[in-house]
C-alpha positions as CSV (number, residue, x, y, z in Angstrom):
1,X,-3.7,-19.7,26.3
2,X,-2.3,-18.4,22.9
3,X,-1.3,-15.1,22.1
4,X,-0.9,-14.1,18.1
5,X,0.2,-10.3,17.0
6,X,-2.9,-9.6,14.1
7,X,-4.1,-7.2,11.8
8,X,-2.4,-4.4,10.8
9,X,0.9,-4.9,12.1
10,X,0.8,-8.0,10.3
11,X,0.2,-6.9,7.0
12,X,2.3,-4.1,7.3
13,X,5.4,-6.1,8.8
14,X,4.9,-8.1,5.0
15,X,4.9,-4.6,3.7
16,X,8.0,-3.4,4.8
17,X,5.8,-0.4,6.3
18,X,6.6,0.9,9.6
19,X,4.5,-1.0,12.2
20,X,2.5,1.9,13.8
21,X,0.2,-0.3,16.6
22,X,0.2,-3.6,17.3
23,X,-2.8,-5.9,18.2
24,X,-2.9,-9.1,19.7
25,X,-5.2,-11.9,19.6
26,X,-5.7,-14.3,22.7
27,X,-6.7,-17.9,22.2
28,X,-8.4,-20.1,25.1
29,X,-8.1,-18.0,27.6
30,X,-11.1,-16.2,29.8
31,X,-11.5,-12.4,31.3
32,X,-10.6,-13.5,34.7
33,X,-7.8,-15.2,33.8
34,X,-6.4,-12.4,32.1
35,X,-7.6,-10.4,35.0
36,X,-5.4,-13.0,37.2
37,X,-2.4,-12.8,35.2
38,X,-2.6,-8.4,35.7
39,X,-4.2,-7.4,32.5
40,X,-6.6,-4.4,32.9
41,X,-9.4,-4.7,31.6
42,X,-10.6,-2.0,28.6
43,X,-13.3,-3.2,26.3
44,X,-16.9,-2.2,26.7
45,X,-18.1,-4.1,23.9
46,X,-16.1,-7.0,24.0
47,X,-13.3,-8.4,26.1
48,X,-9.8,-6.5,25.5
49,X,-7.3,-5.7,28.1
50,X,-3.7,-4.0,28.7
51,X,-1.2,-5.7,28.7
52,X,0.6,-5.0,32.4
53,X,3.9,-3.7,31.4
54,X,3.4,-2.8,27.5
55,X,0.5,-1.2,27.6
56,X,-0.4,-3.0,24.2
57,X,-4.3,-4.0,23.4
58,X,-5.1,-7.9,23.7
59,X,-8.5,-8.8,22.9
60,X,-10.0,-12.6,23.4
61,X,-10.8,-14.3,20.3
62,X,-14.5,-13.5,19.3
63,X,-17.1,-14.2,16.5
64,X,-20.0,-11.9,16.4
65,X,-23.9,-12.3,15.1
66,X,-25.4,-8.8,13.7
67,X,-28.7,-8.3,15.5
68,X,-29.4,-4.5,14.4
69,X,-28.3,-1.5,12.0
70,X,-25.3,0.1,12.4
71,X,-21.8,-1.2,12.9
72,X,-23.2,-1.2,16.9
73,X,-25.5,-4.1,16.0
74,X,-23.6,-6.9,17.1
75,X,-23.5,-9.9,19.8
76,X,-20.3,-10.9,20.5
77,X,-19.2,-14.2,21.7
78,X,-15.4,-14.6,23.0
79,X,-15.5,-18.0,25.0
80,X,-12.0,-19.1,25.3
81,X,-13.8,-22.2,22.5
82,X,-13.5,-19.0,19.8
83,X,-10.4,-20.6,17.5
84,X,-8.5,-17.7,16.3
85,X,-9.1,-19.0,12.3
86,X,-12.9,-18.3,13.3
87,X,-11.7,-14.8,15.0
88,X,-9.8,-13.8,11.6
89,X,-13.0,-14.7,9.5
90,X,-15.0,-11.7,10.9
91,X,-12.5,-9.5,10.0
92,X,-12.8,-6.8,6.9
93,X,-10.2,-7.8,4.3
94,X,-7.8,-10.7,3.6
95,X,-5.0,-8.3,4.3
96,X,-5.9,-7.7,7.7
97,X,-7.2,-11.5,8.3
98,X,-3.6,-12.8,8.9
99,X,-1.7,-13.5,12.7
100,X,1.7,-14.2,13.7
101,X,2.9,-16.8,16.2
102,X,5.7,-15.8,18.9
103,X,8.2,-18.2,16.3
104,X,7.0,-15.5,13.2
105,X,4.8,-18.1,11.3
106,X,2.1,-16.7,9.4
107,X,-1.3,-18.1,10.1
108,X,-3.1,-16.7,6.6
109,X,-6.3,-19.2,6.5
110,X,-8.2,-16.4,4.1
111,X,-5.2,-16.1,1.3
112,X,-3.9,-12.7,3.0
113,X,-0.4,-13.1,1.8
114,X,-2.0,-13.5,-1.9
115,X,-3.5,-11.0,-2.3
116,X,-0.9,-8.4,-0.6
117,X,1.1,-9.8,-3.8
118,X,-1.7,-9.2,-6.2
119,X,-2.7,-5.9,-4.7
120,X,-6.1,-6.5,-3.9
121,X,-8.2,-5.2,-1.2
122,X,-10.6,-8.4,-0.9
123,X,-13.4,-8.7,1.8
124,X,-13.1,-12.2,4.1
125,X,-16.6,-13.4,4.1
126,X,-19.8,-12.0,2.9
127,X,-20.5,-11.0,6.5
128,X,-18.6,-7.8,5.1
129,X,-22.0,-6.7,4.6
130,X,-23.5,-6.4,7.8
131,X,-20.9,-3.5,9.0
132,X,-21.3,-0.1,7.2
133,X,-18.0,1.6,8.7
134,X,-16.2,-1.3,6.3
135,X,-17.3,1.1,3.3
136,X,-15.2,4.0,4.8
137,X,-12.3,2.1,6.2
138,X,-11.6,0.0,2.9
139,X,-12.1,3.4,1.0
140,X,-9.7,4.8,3.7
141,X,-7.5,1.5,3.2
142,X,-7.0,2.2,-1.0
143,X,-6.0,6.1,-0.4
144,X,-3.4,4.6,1.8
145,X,-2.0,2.3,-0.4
146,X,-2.4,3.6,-3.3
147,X,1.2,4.3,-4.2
148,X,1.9,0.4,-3.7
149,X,-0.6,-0.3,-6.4
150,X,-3.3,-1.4,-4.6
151,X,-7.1,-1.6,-6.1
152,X,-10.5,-2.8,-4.6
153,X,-11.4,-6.2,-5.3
154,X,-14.6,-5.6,-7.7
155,X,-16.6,-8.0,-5.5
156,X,-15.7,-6.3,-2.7
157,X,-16.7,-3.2,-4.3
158,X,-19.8,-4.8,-5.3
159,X,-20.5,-5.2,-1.5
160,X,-19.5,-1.7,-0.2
161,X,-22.4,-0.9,-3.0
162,X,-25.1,-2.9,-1.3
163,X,-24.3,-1.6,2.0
164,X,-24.9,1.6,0.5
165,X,-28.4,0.4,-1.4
166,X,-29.4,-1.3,1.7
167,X,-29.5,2.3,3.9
168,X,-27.2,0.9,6.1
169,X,-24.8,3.8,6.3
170,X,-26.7,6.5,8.0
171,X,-26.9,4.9,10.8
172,X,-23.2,5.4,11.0
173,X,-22.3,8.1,13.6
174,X,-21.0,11.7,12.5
175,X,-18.0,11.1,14.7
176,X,-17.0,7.9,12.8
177,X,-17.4,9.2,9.5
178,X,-15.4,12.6,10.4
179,X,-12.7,10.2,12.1
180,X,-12.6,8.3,8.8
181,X,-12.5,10.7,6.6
182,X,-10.1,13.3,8.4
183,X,-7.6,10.0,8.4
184,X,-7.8,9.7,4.9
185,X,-7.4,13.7,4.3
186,X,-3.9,13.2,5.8
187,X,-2.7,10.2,3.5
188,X,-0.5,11.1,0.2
189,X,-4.0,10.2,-1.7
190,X,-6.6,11.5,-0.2
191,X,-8.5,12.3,-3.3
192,X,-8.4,8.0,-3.9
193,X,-10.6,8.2,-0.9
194,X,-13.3,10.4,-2.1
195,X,-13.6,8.6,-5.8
196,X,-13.7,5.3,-4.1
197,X,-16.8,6.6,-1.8
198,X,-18.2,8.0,-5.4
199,X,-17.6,5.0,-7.0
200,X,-20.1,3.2,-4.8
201,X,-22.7,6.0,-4.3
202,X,-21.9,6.5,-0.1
203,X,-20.1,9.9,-1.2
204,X,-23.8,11.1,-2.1
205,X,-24.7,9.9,1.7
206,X,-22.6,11.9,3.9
207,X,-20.6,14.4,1.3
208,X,-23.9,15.5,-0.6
209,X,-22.4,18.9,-1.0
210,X,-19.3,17.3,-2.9
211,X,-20.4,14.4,-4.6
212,X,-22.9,17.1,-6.8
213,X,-19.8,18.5,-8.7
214,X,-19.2,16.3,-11.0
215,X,-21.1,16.5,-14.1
216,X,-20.8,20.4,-13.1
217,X,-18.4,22.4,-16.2
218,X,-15.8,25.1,-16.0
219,X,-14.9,27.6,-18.5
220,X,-12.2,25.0,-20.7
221,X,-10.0,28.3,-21.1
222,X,-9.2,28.6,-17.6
223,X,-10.1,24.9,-16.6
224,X,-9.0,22.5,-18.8
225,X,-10.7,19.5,-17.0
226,X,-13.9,21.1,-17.1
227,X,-15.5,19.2,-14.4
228,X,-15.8,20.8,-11.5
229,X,-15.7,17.4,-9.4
230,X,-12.5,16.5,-11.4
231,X,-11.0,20.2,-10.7
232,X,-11.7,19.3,-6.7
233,X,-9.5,15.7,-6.8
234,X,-7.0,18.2,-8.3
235,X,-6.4,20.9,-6.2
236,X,-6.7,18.5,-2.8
237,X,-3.6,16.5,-4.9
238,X,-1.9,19.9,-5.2
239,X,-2.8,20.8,-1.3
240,X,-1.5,17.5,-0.4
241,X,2.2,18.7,-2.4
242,X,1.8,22.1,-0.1
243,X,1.0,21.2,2.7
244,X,0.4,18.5,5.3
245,X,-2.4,20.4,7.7
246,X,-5.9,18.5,8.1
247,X,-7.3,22.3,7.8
248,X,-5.7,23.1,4.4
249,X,-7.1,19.8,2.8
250,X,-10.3,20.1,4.0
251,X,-10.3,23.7,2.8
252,X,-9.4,22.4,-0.5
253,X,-11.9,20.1,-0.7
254,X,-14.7,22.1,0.0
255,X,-13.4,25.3,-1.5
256,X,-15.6,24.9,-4.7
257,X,-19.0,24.0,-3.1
258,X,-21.1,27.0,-4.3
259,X,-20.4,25.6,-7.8
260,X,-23.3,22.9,-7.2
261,X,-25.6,26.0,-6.3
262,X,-25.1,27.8,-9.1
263,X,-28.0,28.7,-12.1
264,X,-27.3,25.8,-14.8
265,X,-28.6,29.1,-16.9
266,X,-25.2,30.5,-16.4
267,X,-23.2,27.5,-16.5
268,X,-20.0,27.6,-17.1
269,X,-19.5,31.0,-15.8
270,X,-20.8,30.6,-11.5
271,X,-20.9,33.9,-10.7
272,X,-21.5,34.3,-6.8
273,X,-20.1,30.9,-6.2
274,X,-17.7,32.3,-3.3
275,X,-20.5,33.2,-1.3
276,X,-23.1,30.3,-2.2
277,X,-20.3,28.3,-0.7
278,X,-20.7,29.1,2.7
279,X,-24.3,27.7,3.2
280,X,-23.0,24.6,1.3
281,X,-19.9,24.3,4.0
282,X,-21.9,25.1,6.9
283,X,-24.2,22.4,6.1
284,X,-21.3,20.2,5.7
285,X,-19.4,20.5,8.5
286,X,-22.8,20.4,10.7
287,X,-22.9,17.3,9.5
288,X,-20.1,15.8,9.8
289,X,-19.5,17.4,12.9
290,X,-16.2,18.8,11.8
291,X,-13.8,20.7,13.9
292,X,-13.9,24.9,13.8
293,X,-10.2,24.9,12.7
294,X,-11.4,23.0,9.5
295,X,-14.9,24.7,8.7
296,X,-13.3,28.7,9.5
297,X,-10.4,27.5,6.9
298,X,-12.8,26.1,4.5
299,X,-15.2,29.4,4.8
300,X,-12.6,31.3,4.2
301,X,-10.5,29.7,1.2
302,X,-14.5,30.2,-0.3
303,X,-15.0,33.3,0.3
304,X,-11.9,35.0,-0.9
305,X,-10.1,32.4,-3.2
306,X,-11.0,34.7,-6.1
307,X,-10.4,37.7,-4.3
308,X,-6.9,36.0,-4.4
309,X,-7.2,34.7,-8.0
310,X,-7.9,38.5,-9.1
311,X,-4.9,39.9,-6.5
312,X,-3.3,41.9,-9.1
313,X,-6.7,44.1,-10.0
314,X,-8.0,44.3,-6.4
315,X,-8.9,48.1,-5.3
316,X,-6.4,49.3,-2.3
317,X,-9.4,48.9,-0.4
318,X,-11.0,45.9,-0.9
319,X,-7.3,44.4,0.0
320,X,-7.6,46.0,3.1
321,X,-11.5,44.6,3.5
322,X,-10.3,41.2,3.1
323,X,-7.3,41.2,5.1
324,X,-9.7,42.8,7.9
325,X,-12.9,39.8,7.3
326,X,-9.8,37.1,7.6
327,X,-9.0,38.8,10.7
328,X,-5.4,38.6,9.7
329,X,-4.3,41.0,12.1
330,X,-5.3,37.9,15.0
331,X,-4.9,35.1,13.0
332,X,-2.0,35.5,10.3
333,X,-1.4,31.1,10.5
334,X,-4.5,31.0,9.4
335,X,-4.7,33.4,6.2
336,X,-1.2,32.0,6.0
337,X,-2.7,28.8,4.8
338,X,-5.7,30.2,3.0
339,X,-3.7,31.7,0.4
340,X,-1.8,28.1,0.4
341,X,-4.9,26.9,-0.7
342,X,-5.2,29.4,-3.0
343,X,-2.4,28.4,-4.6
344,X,-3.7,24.4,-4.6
345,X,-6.6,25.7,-6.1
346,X,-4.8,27.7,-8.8
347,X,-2.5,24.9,-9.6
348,X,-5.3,21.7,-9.7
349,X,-5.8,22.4,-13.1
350,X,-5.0,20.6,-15.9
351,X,-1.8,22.2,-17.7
352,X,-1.2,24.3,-14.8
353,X,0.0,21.6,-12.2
354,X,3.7,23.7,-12.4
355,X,2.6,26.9,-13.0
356,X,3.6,30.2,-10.8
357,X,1.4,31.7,-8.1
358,X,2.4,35.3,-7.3
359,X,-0.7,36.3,-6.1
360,X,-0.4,34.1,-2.8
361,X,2.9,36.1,-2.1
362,X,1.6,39.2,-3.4
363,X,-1.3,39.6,-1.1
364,X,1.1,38.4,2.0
365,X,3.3,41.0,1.7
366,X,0.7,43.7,1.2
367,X,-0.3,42.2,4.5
368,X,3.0,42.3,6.2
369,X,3.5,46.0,4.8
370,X,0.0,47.3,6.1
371,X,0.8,45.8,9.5
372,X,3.6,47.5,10.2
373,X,1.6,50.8,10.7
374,X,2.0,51.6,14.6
375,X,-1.4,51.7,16.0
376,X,0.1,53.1,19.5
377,X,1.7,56.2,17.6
378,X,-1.6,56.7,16.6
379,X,-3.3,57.1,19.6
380,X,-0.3,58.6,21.2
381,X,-0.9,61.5,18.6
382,X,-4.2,62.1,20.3
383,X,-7.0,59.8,18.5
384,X,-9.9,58.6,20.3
385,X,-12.8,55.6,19.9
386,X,-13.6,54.9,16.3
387,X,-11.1,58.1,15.3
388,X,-8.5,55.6,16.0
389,X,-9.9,52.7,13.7
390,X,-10.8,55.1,10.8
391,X,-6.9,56.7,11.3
392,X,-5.4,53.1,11.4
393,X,-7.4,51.5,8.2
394,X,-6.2,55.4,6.2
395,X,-2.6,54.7,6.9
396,X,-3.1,50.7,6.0
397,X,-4.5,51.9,3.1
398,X,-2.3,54.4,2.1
399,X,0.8,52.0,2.5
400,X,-0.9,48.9,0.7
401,X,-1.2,51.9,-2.5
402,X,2.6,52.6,-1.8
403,X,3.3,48.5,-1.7
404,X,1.5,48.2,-4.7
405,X,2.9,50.9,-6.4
406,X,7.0,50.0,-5.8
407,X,5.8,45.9,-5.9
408,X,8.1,44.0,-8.4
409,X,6.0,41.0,-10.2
């Protein structure tokens, strides 16, 4: 019985990257004689155990035959006659195909170490193929390191493409994909994950909704870039500056949807785009089976991100109207980061990547100055049932006019 650290903590050890998990391989060994030495026992698919005072995962060496669709469709075999060179071969990439002995020797029998020095995100074998989730996690795998320089092998590339071709991601599960995606949201490049995905047709699979934009043109005078898919990668870059909340990225991301619904009579003008969003969200996040948190931010930042745009011009009223929808008064967090996103949006432009965003602030204090009106003084003074509502949103009003009126810009 051998024991080898693998995978990710491996590669990221050779890194210099904090090692986040760590994974161990066992080598001639047999479930009940891990079960003997007090390993609990974990895996449903395959044979992976606790270790008994670490808690850390050790699974037996295995190889695996595909048998049906799916990244499910697979036999396993982990008879303690598995070598670990013939465990490494079914793994993704070369980076993540290398082990490490208890003396710290490197075991690299796929060229691991080579191509961590060259950059390159480079499948094992050409059994790559026959597991679908490879397409999001090596898409997931160049947003993360994409401020090291790394790239997809075009081979590899050239194999998340027939995976695609082949049909073989649907039969992914909603959870997965959300899992994967959400993870790569929260990198420093998140928008490296959705151009990857592009680049070999699976964004068109599961993000439908997103991967329509490009091609899709903006008015150059307030959009530079034009393309409305390009504008998207932009303001989830700026949301990643702002902020660090799944919610706020995701809101970015989807914030521009109703621009693929739009009358290509009209283009580039997309008037009623805030609203043709929603559908196009819904859809989305139905899906992916996305959390609430995500699809109420993203609803929202469409919706009302040009209500916020247009801050400045906005009647008293309306003000009041959208503070009210956004349910503010419950919820402040929550517009909180919508107008964040606003701001994403406003700045994932080209030529406006530094450029000031009052209307965010703007609209926040008009917010903090209409809440201050004292509901309970209101019904102390006598008002009853709706008389209380229509005397409350009269004195919101009425200070939102003053705000604006004494407001500095």
């Amino acid at each position: 019985m051998q024991t080898y650290l693998v995978g990710g903590a491996v590669r990221d050890k050779l890194l210099g990257r904090p090692i986040k998990d760590r994974d161990w391989v066992v080598v001639g060994s047999t479930p009940k004689q891990m079960l003997a030495q007090g390993y609990q026992a974990v895996g449903a698919d395959f044979p992976v155990f606790l270790h008994p005072n670490t808690k850390e995962e050790y699974a037996l060496a295995r190889i695996e035959r595909k048998i049906g669709a799916g990244y499910t469709g697979f036999i396993c075999d982990a008879s303690s006659e598995v070598s670990l060179e013939e465990d490494l071969l079914r793994r993704d990439l070369t980076i993540n195909a290398m082990a490490m002995d208890d003396q710290g020797n490197i075991i690299d029998p796929y060229h691991g170490q080579q191509d961590l020095e060259n950059r390159l995100l480079r499948h094992v074998s050409d059994a790559f193929v026959e597991d679908p989730l490879r397409v999001l996690r090596v898409a997931r795998f160049a947003a993360r390191y994409y401020d090291l320089g790394f790239r997809i092998a075009p081979e590899t590339l050239t194999l998340m493409q027939t995976i695609v071709a082949n049909g073989e991601l649907t039969a992914l599960s909603a959870e997965r994909v959300w899992q994967e995606s959400a993870r790569s949201l929260l990198e420093t490049h998140p928008e490296v994950y959705f151009e990857n995905l592009r680049a070999c047709k699976a964004l068109a699979v599961w993000f439908p909704e997103l991967d329509v934009l490009w091609g899709i043109p903006n008015p150059p005078k307030w959009h530079p870039e034009i393309d409305t898919g390009i504008h998207t990668m932009m303001v989830l870059q700026q949301a990643v500056k702002l902020s660090d909340k799944l919610t706020v990225r995701f809101a970015a991301l989807v914030h521009d949807l109703g621009k693929g619904l739009t009358s290509s009579e009209k283009w580039p003008s997309h008037p009623g785009h805030e609203k043709l969003g929603l559908e196009a969200i819904n859809t989305l996040c139905d899906r992916l089976k996305a959390p609430n948190d995500c699809r109420e931010l993203g609803l929202m930042v469409s919706e009302f991100h040009t209500h916020v745009h247009n801050a400045f011009e906005l009647k008293h009223s309306t003000i009041l109207g959208m503070l009210n929808r956004c349910d503010v008064w419950r919820k402040p967090q929550r517009f909180a980061d919508c107008l964040l996103t606003c701001k994403a949006d406003a700045r994932g432009r080209t030529t406006f990547e530094e450029s000031e965003y009052k209307n965010a602030e703007y609209i926040w204090q008009a917010y903090e100055a209409a809440a201050k009106v004292d509901i309970k003084a209101i019904v102390a003074k006598g008002y009853q049932g709706k008389a209380i509502k229509e005397q409350t949103e009269q004195q919101r009003i009425g200070v939102i006019q003053t705000f604006k009126r004494f407001y500095k810009t």
